[in-house]
Backbone as a chain_set.jsonl record, in Angstrom:
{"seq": "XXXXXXXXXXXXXXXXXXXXXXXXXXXXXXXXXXXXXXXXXXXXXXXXXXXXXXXXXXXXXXXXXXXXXXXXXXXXXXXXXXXXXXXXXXXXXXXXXXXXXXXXXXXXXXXXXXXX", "coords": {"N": [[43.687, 135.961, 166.075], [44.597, 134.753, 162.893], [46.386, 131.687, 161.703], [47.993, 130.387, 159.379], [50.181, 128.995, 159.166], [49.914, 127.152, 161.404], [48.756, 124.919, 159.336], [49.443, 121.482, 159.263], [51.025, 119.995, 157.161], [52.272, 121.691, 155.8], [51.442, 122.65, 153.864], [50.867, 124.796, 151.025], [48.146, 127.212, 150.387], [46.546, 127.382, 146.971], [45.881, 130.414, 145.594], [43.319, 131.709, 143.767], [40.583, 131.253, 146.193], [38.006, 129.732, 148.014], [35.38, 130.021, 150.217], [33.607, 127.797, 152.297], [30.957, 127.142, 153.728], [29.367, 125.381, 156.585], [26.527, 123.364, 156.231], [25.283, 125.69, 154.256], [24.376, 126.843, 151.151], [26.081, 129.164, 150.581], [28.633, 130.578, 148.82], [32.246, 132.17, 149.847], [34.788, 134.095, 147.779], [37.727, 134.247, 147.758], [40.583, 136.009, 147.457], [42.851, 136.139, 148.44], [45.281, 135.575, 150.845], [45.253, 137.887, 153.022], [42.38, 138.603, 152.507], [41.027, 136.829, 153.317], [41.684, 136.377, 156.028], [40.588, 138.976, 156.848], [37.912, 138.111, 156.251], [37.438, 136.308, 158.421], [37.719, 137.365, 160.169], [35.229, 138.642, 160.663], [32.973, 136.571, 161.113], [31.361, 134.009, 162.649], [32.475, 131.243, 163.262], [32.132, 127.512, 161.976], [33.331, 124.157, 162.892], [33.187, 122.873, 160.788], [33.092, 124.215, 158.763], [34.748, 124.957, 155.222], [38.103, 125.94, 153.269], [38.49, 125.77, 150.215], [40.953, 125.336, 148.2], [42.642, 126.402, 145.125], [43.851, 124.473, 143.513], [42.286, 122.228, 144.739], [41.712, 121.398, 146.954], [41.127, 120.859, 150.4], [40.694, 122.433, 153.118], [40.382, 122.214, 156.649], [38.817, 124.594, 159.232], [40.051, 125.162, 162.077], [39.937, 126.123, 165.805], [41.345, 127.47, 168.557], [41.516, 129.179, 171.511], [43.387, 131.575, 171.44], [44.017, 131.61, 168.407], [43.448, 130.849, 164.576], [43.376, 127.999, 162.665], [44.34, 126.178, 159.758], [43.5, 123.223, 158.551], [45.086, 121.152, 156.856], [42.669, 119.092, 154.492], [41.985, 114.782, 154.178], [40.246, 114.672, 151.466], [39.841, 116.01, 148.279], [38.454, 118.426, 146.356], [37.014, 117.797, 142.874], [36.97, 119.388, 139.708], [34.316, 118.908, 138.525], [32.811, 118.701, 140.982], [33.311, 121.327, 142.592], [32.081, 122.976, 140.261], [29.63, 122.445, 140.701], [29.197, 122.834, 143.692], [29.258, 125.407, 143.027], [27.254, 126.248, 141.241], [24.976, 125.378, 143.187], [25.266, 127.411, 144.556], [24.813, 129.991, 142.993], [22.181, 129.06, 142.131], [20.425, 129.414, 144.481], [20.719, 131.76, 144.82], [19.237, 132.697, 143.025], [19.557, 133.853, 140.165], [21.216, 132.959, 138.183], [20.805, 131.003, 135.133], [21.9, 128.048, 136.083], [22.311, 125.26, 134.441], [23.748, 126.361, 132.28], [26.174, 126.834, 133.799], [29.834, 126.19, 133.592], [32.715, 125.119, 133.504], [36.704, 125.098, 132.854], [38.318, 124.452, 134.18], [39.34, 124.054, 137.767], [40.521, 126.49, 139.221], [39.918, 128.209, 137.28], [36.873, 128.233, 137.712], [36.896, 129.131, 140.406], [37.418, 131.469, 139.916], [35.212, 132.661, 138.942], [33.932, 133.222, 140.524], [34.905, 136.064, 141.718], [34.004, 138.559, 141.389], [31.439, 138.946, 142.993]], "CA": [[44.784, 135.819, 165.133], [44.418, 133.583, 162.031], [47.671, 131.228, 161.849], [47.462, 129.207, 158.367], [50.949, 127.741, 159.573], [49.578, 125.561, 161.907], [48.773, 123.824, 158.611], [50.556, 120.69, 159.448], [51.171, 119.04, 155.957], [53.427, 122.564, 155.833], [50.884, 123.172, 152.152], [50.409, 126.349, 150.823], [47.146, 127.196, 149.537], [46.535, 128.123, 146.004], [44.997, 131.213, 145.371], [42.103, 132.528, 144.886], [39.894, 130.15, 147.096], [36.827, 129.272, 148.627], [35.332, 129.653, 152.318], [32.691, 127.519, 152.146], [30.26, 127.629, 154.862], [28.899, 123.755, 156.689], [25.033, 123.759, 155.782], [24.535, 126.72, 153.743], [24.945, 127.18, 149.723], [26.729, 130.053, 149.656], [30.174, 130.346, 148.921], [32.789, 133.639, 149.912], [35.964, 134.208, 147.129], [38.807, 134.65, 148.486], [41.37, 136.229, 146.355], [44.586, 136.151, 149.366], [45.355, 134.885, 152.361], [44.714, 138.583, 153.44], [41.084, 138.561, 152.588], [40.614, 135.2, 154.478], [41.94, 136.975, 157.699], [39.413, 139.9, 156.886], [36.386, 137.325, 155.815], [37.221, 135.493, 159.211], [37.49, 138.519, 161.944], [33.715, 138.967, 161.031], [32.517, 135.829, 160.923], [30.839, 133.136, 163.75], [32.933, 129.891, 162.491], [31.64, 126.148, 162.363], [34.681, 123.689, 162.704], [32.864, 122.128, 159.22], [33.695, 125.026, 157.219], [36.053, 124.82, 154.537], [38.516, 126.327, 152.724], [38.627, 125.026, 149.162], [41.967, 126.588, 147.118], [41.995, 126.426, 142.884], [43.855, 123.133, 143.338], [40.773, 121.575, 144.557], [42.206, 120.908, 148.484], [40.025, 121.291, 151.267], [41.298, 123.001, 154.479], [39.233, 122.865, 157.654], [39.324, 125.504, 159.719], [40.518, 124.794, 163.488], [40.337, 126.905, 166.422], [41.358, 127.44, 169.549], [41.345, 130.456, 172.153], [44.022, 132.582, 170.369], [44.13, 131.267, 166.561], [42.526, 129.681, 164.11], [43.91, 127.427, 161.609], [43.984, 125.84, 158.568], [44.105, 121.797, 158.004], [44.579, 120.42, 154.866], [41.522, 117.582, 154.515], [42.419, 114.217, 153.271], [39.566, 115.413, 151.01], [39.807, 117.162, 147.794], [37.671, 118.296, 145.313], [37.496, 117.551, 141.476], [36.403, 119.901, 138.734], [32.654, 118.441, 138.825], [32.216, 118.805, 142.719], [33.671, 122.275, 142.682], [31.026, 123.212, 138.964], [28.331, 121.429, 141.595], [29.036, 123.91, 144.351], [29.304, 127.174, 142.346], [25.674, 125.837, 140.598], [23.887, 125.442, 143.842], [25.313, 128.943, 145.234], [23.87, 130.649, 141.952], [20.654, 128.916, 142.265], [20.198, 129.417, 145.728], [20.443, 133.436, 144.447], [18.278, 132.802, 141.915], [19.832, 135.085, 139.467], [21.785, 132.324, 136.859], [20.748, 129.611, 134.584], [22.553, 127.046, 136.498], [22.452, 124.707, 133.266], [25.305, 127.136, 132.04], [27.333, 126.852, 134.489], [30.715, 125.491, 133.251], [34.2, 125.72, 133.577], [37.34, 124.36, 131.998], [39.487, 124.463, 135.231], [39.155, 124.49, 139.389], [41.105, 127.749, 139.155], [38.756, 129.112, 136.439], [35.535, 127.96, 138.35], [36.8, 129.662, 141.693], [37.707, 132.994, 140.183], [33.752, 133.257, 138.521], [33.294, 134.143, 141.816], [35.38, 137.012, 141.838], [32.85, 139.885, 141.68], [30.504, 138.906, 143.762]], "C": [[44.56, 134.568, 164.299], [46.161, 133.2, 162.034], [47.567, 130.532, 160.88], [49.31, 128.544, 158.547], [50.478, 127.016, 160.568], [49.019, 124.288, 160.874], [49.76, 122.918, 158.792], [51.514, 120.118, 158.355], [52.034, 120.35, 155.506], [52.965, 122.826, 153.734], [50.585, 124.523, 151.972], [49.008, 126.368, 149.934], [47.033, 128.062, 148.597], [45.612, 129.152, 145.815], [44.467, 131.708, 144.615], [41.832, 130.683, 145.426], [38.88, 130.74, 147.603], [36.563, 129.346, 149.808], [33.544, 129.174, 151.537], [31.971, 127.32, 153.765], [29.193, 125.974, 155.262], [27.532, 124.081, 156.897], [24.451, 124.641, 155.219], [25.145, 126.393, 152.139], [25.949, 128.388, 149.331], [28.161, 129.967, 149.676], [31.26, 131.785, 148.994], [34.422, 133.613, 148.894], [36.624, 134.834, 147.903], [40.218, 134.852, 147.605], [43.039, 136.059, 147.167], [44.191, 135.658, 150.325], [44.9, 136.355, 153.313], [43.011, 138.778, 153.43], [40.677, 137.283, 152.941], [40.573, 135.889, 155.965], [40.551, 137.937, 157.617], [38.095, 139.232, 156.976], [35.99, 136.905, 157.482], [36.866, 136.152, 160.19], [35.948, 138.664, 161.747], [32.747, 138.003, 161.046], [32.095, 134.248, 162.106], [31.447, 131.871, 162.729], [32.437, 128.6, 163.295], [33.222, 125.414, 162.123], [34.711, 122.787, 161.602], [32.819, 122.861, 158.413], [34.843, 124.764, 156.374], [36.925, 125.898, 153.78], [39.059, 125.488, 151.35], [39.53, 125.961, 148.256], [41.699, 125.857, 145.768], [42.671, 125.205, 142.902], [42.638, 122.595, 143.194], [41.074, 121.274, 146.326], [41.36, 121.631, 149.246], [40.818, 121.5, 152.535], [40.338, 123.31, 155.257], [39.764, 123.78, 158.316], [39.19, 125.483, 161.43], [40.608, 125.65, 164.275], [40.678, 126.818, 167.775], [41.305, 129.032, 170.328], [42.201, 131.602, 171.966], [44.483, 132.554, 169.372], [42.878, 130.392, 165.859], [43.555, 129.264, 162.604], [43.086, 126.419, 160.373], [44.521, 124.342, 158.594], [44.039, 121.024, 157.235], [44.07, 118.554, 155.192], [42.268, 116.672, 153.594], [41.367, 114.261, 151.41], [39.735, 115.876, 149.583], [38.617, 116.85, 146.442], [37.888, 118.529, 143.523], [36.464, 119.142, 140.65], [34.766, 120.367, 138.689], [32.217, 118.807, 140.031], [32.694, 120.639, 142.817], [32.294, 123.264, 141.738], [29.827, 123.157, 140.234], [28.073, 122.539, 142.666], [28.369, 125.474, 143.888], [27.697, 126.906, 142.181], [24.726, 126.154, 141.498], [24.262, 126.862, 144.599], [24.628, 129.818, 144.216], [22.754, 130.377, 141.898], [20.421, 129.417, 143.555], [20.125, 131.555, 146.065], [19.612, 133.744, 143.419], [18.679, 134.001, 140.89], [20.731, 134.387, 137.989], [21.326, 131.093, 136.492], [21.841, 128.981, 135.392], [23.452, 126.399, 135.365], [23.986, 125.418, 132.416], [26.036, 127.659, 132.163], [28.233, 126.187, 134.323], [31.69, 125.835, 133.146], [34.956, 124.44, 133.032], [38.714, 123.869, 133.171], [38.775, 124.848, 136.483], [39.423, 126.492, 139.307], [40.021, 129.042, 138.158], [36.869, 129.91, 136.741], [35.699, 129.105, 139.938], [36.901, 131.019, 141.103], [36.905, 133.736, 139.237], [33.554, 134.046, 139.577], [33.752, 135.939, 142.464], [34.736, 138.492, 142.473], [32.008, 139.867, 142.392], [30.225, 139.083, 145.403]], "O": [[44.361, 133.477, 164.833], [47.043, 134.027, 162.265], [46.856, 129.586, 161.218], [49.544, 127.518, 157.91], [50.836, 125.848, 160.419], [48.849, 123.122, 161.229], [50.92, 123.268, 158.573], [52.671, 119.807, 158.638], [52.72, 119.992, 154.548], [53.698, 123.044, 152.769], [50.068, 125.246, 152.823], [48.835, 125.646, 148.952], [47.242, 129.258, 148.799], [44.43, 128.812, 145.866], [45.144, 132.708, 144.376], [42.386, 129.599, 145.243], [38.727, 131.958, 147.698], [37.328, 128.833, 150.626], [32.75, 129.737, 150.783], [32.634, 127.393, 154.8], [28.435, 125.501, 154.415], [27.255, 124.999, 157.669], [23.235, 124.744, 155.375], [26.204, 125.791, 151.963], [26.472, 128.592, 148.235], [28.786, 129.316, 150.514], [31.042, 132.564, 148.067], [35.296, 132.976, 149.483], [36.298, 135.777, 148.624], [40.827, 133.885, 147.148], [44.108, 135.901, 146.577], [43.056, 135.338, 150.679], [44.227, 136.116, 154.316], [42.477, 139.123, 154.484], [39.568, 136.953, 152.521], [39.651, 135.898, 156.782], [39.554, 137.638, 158.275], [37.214, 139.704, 157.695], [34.852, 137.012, 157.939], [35.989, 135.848, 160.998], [35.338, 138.822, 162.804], [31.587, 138.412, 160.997], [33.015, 133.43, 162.098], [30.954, 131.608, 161.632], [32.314, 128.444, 164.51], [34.1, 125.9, 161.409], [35.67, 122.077, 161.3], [32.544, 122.511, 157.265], [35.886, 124.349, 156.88], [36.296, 126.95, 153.665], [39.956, 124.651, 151.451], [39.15, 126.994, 147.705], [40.846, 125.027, 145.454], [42.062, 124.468, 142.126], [41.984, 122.432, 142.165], [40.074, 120.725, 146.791], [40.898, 122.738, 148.968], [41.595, 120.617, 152.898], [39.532, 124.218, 155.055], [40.972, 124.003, 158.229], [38.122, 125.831, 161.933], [41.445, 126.456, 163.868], [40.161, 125.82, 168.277], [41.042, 130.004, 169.62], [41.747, 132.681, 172.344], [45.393, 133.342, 169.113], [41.937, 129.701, 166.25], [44.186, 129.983, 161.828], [41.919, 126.089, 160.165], [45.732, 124.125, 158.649], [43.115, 120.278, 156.91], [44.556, 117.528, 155.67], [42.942, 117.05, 152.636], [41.9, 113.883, 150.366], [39.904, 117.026, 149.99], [38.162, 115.858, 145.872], [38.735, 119.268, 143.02], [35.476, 119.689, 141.139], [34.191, 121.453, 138.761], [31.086, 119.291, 140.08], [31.776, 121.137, 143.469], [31.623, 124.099, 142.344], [29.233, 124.209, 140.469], [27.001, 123.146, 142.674], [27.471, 126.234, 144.25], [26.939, 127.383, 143.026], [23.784, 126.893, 141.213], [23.356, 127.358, 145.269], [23.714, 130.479, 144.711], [21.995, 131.303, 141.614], [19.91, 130.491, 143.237], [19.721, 132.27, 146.982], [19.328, 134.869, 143.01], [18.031, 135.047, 140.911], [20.904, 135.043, 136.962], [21.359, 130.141, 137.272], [22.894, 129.608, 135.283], [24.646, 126.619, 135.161], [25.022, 124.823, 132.118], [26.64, 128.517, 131.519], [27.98, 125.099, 134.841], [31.852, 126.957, 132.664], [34.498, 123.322, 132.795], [39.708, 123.171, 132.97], [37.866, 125.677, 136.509], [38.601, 127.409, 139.343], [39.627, 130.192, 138.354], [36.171, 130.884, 136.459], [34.745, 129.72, 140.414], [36.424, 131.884, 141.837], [37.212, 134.812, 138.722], [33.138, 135.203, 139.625], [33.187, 136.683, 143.265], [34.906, 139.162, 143.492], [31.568, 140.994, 142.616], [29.084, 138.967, 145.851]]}, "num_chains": 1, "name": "protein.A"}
């Protein structure tokens, strides 16, 4: 069972969002809090993954033996660090100029990822 109230700071995360993954480039869109639950039931979690919403807030993801939660990091990321991510997940697929990769907004930058 995923529980994103055990967020303590009682934040809601903006959506879409980010599961970012601790040592790898790639990054999974997350358009709801329902496709988080879905992303997570199939997924071997590190307790250095994140969840990055279109604010820019970073939520680790906490577990114990019947939940897993969400805790908003003192953490967050800007514009640039968010651009920075997306960049090295597209290179790392080798499939986009990097170089023109650019966005005008967090929110804009997370929901490139949409289709993929």
């Amino acid at each position: 069972m995923i529980d994103t109230a055990i967020n303590k700071e009682g934040c809601e995360i903006q959506w879409p969002a980010l599961l970012k993954f601790e040592g790898d480039n790639e990054l999974i869109f997350l358009a709801s809090q329902d496709m988080l639950f879905r992303e997570l039931e199939s997924l071997i979690l590190d307790t250095n993954d994140l969840v990055i919403d279109s604010g820019g807030r970073c939520f680790q993801l906490e577990s114990d033996s019947e939940k897993i939660g969400l805790n908003m990091m003192p953490k967050t990321y800007d514009l640039t660090e968010i651009t920075e991510l997306i960049q090295a997940h597209e290179f790392s697929k080798a499939q986009v100029c990097i170089i023109k990769i650019q966005f005008d907004s967090i929110h804009t930058a997370i929901d490139s990822l949409r289709d993929q």
